[in-house]
N, C-alpha and C positions, 0 to 999 in steps of 0.2 A: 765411918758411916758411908757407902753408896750412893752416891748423889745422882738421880737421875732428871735431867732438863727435857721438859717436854711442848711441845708446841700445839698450841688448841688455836682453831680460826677462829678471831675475831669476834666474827657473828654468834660464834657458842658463846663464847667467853660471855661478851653483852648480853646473849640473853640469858643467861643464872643468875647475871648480875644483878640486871633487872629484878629477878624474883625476892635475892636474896635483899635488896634493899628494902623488899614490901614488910610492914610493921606487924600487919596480920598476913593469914593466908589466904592466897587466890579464892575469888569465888569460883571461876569456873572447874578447881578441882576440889575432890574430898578431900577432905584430914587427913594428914600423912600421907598421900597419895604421893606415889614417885610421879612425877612430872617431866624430869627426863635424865639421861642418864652416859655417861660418856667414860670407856673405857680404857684403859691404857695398859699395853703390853711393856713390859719390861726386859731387855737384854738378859736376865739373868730367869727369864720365865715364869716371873712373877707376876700380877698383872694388879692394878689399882682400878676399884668401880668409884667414881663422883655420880654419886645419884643426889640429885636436887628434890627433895620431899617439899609438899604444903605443909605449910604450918597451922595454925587455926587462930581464932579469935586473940588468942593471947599473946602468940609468937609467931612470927612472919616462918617464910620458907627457909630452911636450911639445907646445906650438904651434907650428904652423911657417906665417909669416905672410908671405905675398904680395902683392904690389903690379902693376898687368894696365895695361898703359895704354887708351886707349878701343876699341882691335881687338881686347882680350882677350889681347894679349899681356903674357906675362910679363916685366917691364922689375927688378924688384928685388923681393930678400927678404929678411929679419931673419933672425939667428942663432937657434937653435932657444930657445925661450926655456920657462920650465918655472917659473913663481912661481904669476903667477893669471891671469885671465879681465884682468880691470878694469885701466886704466891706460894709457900713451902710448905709443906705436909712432911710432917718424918713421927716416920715408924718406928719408934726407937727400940721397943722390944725385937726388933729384925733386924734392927742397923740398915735401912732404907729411907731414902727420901726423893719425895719428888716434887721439883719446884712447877709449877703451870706458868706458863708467860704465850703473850698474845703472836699469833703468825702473820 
């Protein structure tokens, strides 16, 4: 597998984290509303989107983490995932992974 380590500032990282600990979703956005979204290129021109979506009444905001092969197409995505910012994502249909740790 491809391990790629990647380094997000801080202030990103805390504020997903934020969201992602909320139980329901933000009022000030709508349902499933992408809220924000932080991309990463990969060495091998692959690139990974972490988009932080609103949740709604029943479940707080989650990640929803994509995988683009080199045309930007979408080839694979992770399960909605809702802990934190920080830590390992692998793509195992692609033999990719990318760990998120703080700068």
């Amino acid at each position: 597998m491809e391990k790629h380590i990647e380094k997000l500032p801080s202030s990103q990282i805390a504020f997903y984290n934020r969201f992602l600990a909320m139980k329901q979703g933000s009022k000030e956005y709508k349902r499933d509303c992408q809220i924000s979204s932080a991309t990463i290129l990969l060495d091998n021109n692959m690139s990974v989107d972490f988009n932080l979506v609103n949740g709604n009444s029943d479940s707080g905001p989650y990640l929803d983490v994509v995988l683009f092969d080199e045309n930007g197409c979408e080839i694979e995505s992770l399960p909605p995932f809702a802990e934190k910012m920080e830590g390992l994502y692998s793509f195992d249909k692609h033999g990719v992974s990318v760990e998120i740790i703080g700068a």
